[in-house]
C-alpha positions in Angstrom: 40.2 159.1 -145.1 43.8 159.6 -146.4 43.6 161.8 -149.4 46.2 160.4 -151.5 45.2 156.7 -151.1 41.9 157.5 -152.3 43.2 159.3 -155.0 45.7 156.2 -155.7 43.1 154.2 -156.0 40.4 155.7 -157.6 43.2 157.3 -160.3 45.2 153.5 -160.7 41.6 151.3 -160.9 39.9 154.3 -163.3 42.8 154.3 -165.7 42.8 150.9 -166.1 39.6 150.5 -166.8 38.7 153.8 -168.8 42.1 152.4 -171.0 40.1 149.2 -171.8 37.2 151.0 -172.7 39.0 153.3 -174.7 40.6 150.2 -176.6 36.7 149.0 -177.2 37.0 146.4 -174.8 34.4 145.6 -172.4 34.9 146.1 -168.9 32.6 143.0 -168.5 35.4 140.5 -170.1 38.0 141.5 -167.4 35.5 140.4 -164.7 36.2 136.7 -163.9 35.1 135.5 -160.9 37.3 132.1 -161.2 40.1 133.8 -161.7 39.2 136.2 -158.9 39.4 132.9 -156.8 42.7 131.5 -158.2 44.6 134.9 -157.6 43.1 135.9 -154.0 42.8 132.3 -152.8 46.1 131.5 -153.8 48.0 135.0 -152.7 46.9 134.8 -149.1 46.9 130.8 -148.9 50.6 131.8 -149.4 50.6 134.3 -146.9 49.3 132.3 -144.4 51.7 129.4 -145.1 54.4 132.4 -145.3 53.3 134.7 -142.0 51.8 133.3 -138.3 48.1 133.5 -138.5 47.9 136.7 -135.7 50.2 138.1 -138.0 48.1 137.8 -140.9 45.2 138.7 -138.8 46.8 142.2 -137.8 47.8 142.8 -140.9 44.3 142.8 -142.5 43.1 145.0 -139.4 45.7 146.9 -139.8 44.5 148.5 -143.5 42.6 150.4 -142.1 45.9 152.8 -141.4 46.2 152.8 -144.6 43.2 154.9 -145.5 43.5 156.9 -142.8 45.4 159.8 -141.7 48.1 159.5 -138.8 45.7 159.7 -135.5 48.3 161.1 -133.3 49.7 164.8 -133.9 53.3 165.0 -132.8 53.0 169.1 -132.0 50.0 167.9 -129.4 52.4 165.3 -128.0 55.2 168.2 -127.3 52.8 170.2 -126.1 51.6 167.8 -123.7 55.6 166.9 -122.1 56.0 170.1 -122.2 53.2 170.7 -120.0 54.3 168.2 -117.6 57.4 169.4 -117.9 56.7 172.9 -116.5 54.8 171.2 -113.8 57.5 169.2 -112.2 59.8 171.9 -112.6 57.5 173.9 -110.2 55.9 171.2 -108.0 58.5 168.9 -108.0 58.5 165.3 -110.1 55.7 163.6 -108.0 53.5 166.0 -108.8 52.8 164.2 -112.1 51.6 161.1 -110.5 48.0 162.4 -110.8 48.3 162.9 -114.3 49.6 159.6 -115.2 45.8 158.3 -114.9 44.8 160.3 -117.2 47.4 159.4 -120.3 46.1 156.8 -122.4 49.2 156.1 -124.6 50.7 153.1 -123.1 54.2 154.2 -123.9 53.9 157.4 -122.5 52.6 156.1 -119.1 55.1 153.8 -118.7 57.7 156.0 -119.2 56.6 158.8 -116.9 55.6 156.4 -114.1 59.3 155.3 -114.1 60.0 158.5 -114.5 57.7 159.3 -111.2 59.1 156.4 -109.5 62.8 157.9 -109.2 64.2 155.6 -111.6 67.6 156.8 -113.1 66.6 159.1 -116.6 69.6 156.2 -117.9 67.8 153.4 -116.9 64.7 154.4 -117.9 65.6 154.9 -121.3 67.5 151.3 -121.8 64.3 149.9 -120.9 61.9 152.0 -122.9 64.6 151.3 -126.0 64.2 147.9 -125.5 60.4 148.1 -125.5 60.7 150.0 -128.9 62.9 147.0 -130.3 59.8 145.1 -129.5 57.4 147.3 -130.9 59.5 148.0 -134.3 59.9 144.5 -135.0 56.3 143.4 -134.5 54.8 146.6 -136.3 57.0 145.6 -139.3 54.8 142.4 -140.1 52.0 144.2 -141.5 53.4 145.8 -144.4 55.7 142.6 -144.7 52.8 140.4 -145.2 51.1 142.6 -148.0 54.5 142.6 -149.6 55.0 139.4 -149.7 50.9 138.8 -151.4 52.4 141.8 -153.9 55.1 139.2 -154.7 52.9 135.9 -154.8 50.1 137.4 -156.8 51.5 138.1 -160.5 53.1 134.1 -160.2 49.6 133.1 -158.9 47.7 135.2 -162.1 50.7 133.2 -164.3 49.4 130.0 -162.7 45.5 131.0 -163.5 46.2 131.6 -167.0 48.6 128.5 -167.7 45.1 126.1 -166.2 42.7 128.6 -168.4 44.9 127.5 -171.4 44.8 124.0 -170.1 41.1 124.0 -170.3 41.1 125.7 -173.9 43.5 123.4 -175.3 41.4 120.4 -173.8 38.3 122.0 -176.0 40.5 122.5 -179.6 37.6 120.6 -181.3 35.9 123.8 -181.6 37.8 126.6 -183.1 35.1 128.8 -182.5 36.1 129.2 -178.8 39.8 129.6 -178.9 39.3 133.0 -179.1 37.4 133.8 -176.2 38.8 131.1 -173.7 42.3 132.1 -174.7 41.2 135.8 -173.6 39.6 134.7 -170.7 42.4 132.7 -169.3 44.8 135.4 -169.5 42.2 137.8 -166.8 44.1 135.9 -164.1 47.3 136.9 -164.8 45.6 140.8 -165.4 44.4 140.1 -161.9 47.5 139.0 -160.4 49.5 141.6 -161.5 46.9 144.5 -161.2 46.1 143.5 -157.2 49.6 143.5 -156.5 50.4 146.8 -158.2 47.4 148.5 -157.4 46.8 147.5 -154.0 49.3 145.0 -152.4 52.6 146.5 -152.7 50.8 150.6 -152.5 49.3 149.3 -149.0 52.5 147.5 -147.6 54.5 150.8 -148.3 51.7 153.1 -146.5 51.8 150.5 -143.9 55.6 151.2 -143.6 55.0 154.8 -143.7 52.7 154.5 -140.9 54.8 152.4 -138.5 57.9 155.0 -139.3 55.6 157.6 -137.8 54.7 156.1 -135.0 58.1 154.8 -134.2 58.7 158.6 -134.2 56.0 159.6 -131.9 57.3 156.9 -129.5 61.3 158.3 -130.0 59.6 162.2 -129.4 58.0 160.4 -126.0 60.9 158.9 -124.7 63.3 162.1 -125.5 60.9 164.1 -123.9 60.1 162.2 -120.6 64.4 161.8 -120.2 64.3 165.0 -120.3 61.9 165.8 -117.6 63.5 163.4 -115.2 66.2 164.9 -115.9 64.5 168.5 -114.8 65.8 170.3 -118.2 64.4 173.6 -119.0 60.7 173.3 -120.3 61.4 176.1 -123.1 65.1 173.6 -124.0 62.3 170.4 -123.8 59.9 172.1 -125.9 62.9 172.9 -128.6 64.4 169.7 -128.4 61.3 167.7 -129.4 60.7 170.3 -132.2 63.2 168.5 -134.0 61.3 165.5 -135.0 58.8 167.4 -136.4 58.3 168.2 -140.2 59.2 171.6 -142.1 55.7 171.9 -142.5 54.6 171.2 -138.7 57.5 173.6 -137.7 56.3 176.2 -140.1 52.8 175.7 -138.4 53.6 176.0 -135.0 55.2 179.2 -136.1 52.1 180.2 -138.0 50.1 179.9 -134.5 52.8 181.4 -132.5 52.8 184.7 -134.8 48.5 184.7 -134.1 
């Protein structure tokens, strides 16, 4: 689990709801099932109208990556090139046909097969660039389709509360119950613009975060297979890709150089 989005969420949802009992509200009268149904029913039946339905589809698989850490460690990934790197430099290129089987990022296999196959470091490269054209494009779509539910839902919670005072002003014969229903019919609007606050427009930014870092990963790949058709220097290989790394990954490597 990612640290700081369960923090977010346990910190933004607490608040809220430790302010209303502090105000001597009930918890209990901002729990509305119909408005529930108006806000999310509306939201994503605007999202689907707004986004293809596989691209809905991935994006609600896809929040999972939001509560998780990055699976893939960049240092592991220079390691590895560099590895292969130092291996074709003393058996020769086709030497790392064997140890394409055993690579299960698709990007990376690609790339070194190419590499394997003699094609030019030049070539290789335009056509792994255009494959992360694709891939850019496409990954963008999950965090556009949460941002655009953070947008729909506060207008949605506005709609929720204009037919909750609908149905109060339909009801004016009894004074009594103004109060209440007026109250009542304004949780939509709380539940429009709390969802896309709290959890829409939070999740389509980690999404973005997310797809930036692999994007990385996949630049680090391709930099570092050129370079090994090219038959560069592992030790210049291994620097080269330490670029894209972090301060803080840099300052760790260091750490377990020093050990």
């Amino acid at each position: 689990m990612d640290k700081a989005t369960l923090i977010g969420l346990m910190l933004g949802i607490g608040a809220i709801l430790g302010g209303q009992a502090l105000e001597g509200g009930h918890i209990g009268s901002i729990i509305q099932m119909t408005a529930a149904i108006i806000v999310l029913g509306g939201t994503f039946g605007a999202v689907f109208v707004s986004f293809p339905f596989d691209g809905v589809m991935d994006a609600f698989k896809g929040v999972k990556k939001a509560l998780k850490e990055p699976a893939h460690d960049p240092r592991q990934i220079i390691t590895q090139i560099t590895t292969y790197a130092n291996k074709a430099r003393k058996e020769g290129i086709l030497s790392l046909e064997k140890e394409i089987k055993n690579i299960e990022d698709p990007f990376l296999k690609k790339a070194l097969t190419m590499a394997v196959d003699g094609i030019e470091p030049h070539a290789i490269r335009e056509a792994m660039e255009t494959e992360l054209g694709y891939l850019d494009e496409h990954g963008k779509v999950s965090s556009k389709v949460f941002k655009a539910a953070g947008g729909y839902a506060p207008t949605i919670g506005i709609l929720g509360a204009v037919l909750g005072l609908i149905h109060v002003m339909e009801n004016l014969n009894d004074p009594s119950k103004l109060g209440s229903g007026i109250a009542t019919a304004f949780v939509a609007t709380v539940y429009g613009v709390g969802s896309a606050n709290l959890l829409f427009l939070p999740i389509a930014s980690k999404l973005e975060l997310r797809h930036r870092h692999e994007m990385i990963l996949k630049e680090l790949t391709l930099e570092g297979v050129v370079a090994v058709s090219t038959g560069e220097n592992p030790r210049l290989i291994e620097e080269k890709l330490n670029a894209f790394l972090t301060e803080k990954q840099k300052n760790i490597n260091t750490s377990e150089s020093n050990k």
